[in-house]
N, C-alpha and C positions, 0 to 999 in steps of 0.2 A: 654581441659586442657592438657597442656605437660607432661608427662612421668617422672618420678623423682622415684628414690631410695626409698625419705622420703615417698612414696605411701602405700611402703610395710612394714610391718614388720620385716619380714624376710630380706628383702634388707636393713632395717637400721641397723638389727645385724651385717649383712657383713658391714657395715659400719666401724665398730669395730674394722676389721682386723687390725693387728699388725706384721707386719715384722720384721725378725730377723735381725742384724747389716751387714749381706753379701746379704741381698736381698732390694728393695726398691718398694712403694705401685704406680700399674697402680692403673686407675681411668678412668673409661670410662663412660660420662655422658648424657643421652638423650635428647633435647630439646625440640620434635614435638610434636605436637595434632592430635589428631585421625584424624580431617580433612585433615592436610597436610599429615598422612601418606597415605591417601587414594588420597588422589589429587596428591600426585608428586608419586605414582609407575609406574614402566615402566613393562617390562614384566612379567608377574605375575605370571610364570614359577621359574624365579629365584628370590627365596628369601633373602633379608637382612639377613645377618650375620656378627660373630664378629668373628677373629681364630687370635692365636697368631702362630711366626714362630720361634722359637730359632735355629739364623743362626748354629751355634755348633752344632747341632743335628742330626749326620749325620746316625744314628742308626734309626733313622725314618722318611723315606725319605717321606711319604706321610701325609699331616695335619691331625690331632687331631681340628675337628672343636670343637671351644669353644662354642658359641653361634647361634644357626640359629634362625629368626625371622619370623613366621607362617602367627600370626596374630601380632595387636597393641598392645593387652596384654601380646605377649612376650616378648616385648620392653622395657626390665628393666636393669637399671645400673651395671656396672660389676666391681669389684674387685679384682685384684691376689697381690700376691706378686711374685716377676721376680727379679734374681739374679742381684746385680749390674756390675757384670764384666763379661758379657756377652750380644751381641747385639741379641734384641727381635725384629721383624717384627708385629705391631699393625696393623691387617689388617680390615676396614670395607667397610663392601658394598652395595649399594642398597639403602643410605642413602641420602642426601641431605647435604654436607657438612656444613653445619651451623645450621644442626639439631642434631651435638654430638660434645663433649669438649674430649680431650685429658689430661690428666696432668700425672706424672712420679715423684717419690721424691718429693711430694708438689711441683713439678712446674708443670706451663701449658707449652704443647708439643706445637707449631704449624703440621697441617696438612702433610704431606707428599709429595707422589706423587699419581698423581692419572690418573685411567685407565681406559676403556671404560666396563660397565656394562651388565645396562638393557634398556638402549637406552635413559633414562631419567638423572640416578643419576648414578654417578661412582663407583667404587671399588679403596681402598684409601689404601697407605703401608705408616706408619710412624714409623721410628729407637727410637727406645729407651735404653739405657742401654748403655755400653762400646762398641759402633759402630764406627770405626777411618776407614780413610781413610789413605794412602801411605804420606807419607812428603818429596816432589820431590826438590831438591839441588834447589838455586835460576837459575840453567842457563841450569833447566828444564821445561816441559811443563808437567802434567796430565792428564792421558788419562783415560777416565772412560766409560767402556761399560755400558751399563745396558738390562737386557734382563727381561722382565716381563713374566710368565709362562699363566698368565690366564688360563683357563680350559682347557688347554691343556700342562698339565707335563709332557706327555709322548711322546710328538713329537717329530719323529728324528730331528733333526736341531743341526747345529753347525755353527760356527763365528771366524773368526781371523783376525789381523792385521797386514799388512805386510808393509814392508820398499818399499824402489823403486827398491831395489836389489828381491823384492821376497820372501824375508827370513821371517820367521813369526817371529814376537816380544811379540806377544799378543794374545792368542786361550781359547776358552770354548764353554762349552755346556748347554742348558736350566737342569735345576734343576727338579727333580721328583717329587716338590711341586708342588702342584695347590697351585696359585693366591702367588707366592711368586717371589721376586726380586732380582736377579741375578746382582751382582756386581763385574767386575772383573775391572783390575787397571793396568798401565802399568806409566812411565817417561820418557819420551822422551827429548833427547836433543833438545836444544832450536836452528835449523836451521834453517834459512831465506829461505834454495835451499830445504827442505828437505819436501817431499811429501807424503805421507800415504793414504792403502788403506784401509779402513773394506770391509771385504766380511762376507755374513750370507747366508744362505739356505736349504735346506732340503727338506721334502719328498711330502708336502701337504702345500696348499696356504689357512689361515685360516683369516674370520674375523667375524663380530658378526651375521653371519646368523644360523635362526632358536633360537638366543638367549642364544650362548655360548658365556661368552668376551673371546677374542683371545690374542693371546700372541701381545707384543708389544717389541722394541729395540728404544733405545735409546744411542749417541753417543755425547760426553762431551769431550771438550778439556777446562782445568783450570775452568771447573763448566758454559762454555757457552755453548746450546747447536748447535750441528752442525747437526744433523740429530733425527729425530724422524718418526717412522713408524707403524702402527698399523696393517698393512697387506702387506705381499711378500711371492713368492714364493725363490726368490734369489732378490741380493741387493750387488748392493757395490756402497761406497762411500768415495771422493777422503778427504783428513784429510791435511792440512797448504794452507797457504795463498801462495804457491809459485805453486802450484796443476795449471796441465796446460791443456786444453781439451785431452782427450789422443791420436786424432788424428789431423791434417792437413787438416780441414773441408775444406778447396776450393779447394785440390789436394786428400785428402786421403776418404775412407767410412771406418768406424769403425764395425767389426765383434765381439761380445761379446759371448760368450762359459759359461755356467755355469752346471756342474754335479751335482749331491749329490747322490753315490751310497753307502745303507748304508750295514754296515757289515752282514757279513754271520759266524753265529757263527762255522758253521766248515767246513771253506773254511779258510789254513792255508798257506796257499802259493801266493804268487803277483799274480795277473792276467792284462792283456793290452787291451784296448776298443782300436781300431788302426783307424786315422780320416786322412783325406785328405782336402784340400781345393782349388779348380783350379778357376782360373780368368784370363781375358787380357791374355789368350797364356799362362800362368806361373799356377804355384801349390806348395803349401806348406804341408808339411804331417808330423806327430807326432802319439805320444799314449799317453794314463792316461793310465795313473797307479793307481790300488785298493790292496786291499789286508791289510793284519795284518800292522801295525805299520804305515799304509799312510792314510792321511787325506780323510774322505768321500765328502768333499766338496772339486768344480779342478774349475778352475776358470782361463777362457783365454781368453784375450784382445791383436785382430790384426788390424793392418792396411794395405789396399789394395790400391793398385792406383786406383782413380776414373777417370774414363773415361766418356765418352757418349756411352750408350748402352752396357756401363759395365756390365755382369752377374756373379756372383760366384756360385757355384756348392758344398755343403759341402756331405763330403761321412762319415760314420763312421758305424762301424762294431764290434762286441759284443767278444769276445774272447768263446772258449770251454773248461768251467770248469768243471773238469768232480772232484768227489769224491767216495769216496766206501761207500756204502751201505748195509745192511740184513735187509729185512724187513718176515724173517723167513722162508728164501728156499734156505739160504746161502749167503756171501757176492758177492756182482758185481759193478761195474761201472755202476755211473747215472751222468747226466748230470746236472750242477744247473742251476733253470733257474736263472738269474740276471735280477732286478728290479729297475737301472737307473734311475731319472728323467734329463730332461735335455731339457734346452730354447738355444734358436738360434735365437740372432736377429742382423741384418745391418742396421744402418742408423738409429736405431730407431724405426724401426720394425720389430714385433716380427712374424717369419717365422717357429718355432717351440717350442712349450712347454708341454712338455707330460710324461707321465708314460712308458716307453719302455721295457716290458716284452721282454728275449730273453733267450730260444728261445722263441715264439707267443704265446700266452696263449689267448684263445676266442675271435679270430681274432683281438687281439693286439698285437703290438712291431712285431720283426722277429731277423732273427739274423743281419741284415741291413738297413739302412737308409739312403736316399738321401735327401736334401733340397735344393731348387733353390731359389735364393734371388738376390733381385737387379733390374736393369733395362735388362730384357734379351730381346731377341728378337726368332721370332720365326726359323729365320735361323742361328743362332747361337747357338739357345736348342734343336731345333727338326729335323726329319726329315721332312721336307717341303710335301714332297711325301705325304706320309701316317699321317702327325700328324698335330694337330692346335695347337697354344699356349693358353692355359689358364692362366688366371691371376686373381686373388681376393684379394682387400684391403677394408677394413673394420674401422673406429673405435669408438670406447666405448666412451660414453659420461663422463664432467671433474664432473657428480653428477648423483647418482643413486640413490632412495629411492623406495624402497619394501613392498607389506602389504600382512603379511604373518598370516593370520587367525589362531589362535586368537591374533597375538600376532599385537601390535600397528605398524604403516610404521615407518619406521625408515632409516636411510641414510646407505648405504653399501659400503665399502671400496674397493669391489669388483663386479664381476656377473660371477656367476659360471657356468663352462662353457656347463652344457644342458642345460640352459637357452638365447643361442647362439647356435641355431641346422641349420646347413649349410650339403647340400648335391649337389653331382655335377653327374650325370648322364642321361639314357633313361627314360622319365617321359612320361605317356599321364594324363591328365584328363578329364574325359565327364563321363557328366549324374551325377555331384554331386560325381563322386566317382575317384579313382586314378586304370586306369586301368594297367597299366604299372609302375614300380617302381621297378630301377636298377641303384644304383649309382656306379660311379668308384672312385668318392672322396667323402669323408665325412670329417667333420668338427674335430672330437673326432682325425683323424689320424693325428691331426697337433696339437691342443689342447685338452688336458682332465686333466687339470688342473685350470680351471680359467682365466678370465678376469679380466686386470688392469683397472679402471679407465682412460680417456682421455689420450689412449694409442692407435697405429695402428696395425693391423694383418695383414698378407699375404700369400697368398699360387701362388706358380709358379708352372705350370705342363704342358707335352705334352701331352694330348689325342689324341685316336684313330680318327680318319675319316672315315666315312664308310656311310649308307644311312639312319641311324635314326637320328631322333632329338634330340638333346643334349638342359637341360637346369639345372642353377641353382636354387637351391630351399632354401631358406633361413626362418627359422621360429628364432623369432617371427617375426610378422612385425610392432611390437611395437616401436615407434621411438626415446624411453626412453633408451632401451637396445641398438640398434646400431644406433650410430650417424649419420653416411652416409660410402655407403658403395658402389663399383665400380669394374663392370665385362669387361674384356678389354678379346677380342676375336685376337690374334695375332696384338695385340697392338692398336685395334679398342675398345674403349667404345662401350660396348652395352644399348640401355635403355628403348627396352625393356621390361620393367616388369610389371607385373597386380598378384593381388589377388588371389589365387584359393586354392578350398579347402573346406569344409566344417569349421563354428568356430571351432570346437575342432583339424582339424587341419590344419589350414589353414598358407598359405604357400607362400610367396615374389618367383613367378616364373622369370628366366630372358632365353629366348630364347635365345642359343646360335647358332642355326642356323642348318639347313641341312647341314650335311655334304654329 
């Protein structure tokens, strides 16, 4: 039997309720029967709930859950009265859309938007009350970001809109609510020639694993949508129909830069990250800029002449911010560390995406970083003498789905990246056991942040030559987590590879050869 108000007593006295002439009566009304609530739950971690959001409320930044649903018996009709000139956020979740009604002032609401859950049933945000959006001149366009918080309020991240000149027209930042929807608004002249960018990113790449819903963005020109994303760690996307590849695909390779270094509460002065980039004989070199009053989010888009056997070499180096200090033996100079993240990819593949502690913090980051990308070759990177080239491309399948005990398989947006453990050094194995294990590349130094879906990886590197055996060691060898993946020994595929290992940790070996 469905759920109903008229169940309770108590619920048909709130039925009662009467609003004053500057407020107007929600109505929140349940549908489901014990069997559908028990047949359509998904993770059973995260319970159905009811919260209201009053956009105005800027005095309490984190929700006031109204209703959380346990069991089926919690599952009883709700009544407030909600100011009429003010816009409320009706948010419910865990529900089955057509198992609850909306209405507002005697009318029925239609549903909202809605965002990814418990793997089954969504979490749902519907406006009610005096919610207006901007009224852009006829020989304007509408630009509407929308940033959904999901169970993560508190994530650095930030987003803006830039012209082709650069200039930002349009910026914000996710809201300290959980499960609450971020609406920001801009009007753009109505150009034929004129191209827009969004850029978003920040500190951690989130999506529904372990059974948190993750924040989601959304990008709306005159109410169509043009982008919708439910995981990144950075993201831009190009905004009018006059938007043109941003490079010369049969002459240019396109190198994409994205930072998010977030602030340092007392660090009050600019600081310079100073970057290089050399290719074909030529080099281009710049710095970010951080610090009070500049965007934590830097975002750079270059093109390079493509050649055959083209290599690029990106350099960048950490600045020395030093501040004062007493931690009770008098003031002195310390050093901060800075906590960067930052991706690096050409062509489409991604050649770095990490957390860059500098200085090093537990054999991570330093004050320096090199990355090699492209088509290099081994006498153009290395010293031939003493070094071989290594190379590794990898990529992630366009679907992944996960069963994560207790919680039901459900499809992931991503695959985090120790669930992709790559190591590149001195290995033996015999007798069942690993008696040798000494790597000089590992996987975390290039990623430790997360894998995109049906996306490429790459690491270019010269190693040493000398009379041990060098191989790669890839876990898992699950063929779910990496699509196919390819070890090229100074621009020779190797292939190499066999099993080895014990199950618990067994490991996609590839010979890379005596040196």
């Amino acid at each position: 039997m469905a759920q109903s108000a008229e169940d309770s007593p108590v619920e048909a006295a709130v039925a009662a309720l009467t609003c004053n002439e500057t407020d107007a009566l929600l109505q929140v009304k349940y549908n489901i029967t014990e069997d559908e609530w028990d047949s359509t739950r998904g993770i059973k971690s995260l319970k159905p709930f009811l919260n209201l959001h009053i956009q105005d409320d800027v005095v309490t930044p984190y929700y006031v859950l109204t209703s959380e649903y346990e069991t089926f018996a919690d599952l009883t009709d709700y009544e407030t009265c909600l100011p009429r000139d003010e816009c409320t956020q009706v948010v419910v979740g865990g529900l089955p859309i057509n198992s609850f009604t909306l209405s507002f002032d005697g009318r029925a609401v239609d549903i909202g938007h809605e965002f990814l859950f418990d793997g089954r049933n969504p979490v749902t945000s519907t406006e009610v009350g005096s919610c207006t959006k901007p009224i852009c001149q006829e020989t304007e366009d509408l630009l509407e970001i929308q940033y959904w918080t999901g169970q993560y309020s508190s994530l650095p991240c930030s987003f803006r809109v830039e012209d082709d000149d650069g200039s930002t027209i349009l910026h914000g930042a996710p809201s300290k609510k959980f499960y609450f929807l971020n609406q920001t608004y801009a009007c753009l002249p109505r150009d034929d020639d004129a191209c827009y960018t969004f850029l978003i990113g920040g500190q951690n790449q989130m999506d529904n694993y372990y059974g948190y819903p993750p924040p989601s963005y959304s990008v709306l020109v005159d109410g169509q949508l043009v982008r919708r994303s439910d995981n990144w760690l950075f993201d831009s996307v190009q905004i009018g129909d006059s938007c043109k590849p941003r490079c010369n695909q049969d002459d240019e390779s396109h190198i994409e830069f994205f930072m998010y270094d977030k602030k340092i509460a007392d660090v009050q002065e600019e600081y310079k990250y100073e970057w290089d980039l050399s290719f074909s004989s030529a080099s281009v070199s710049g710095v970010v800029s951080q610090g009070p009053g500049i965007s934590s989010l830097v975002h750079m888009s270059m093109c390079i002449p493509k050649a055959k056997g083209s290599c690029s070499t990106f350099f960048i180096s950490a600045p020395n911010v030093i501040r004062e200090v007493d931690w009770g033996d008098g003031p002195k100079n310390e050093r901060v560390q800075l906590r960067p993240v930052y991706t690096l990819a050409m062509d489409n593949v991604t050649y770095r995406k990490v957390l860059w502690p500098s200085p090093a913090s537990y054999g991570m980051g330093g004050d320096n970083q090199t990355t090699n990308m492209g088509s290099c070759t081994v006498g153009a990177l290395c010293d031939e003498q003493t070094q071989d080239l290594f190379n590794l491309e990898f990529r992630t399948p366009a679907e992944y789905q996960e069963l994560l005990h207790p919680f039901p398989a459900m499809p992931r947006a991503m695959i985090n990246d120790g669930q992709i453990y790559w190591n590149f050094g001195y290995t033996e194995y015999e007798d069942n056991d690993w008696e040798r294990y000494q790597y000089l590349l590992r996987g975390s130094d290039y990623n430790n942040r997360g894998y995109d879906l049906d996306s490429s990886y790459g690491v270019i590197e010269c190693v040493p030559k000398d009379d041990c055996d060098l191989s790669l060691n890839m876990t898992p060898s699950l063929p779910s987590i990496v699509e196919s993946y390819a070890v090229e020994k100074n621009g020779i595929q190797l292939n190499d590879t066999q099993k080895v290992g014990p199950l618990y940790d067994e490991k996609l070996m590839t010979q890379f050869g005596q040196n």
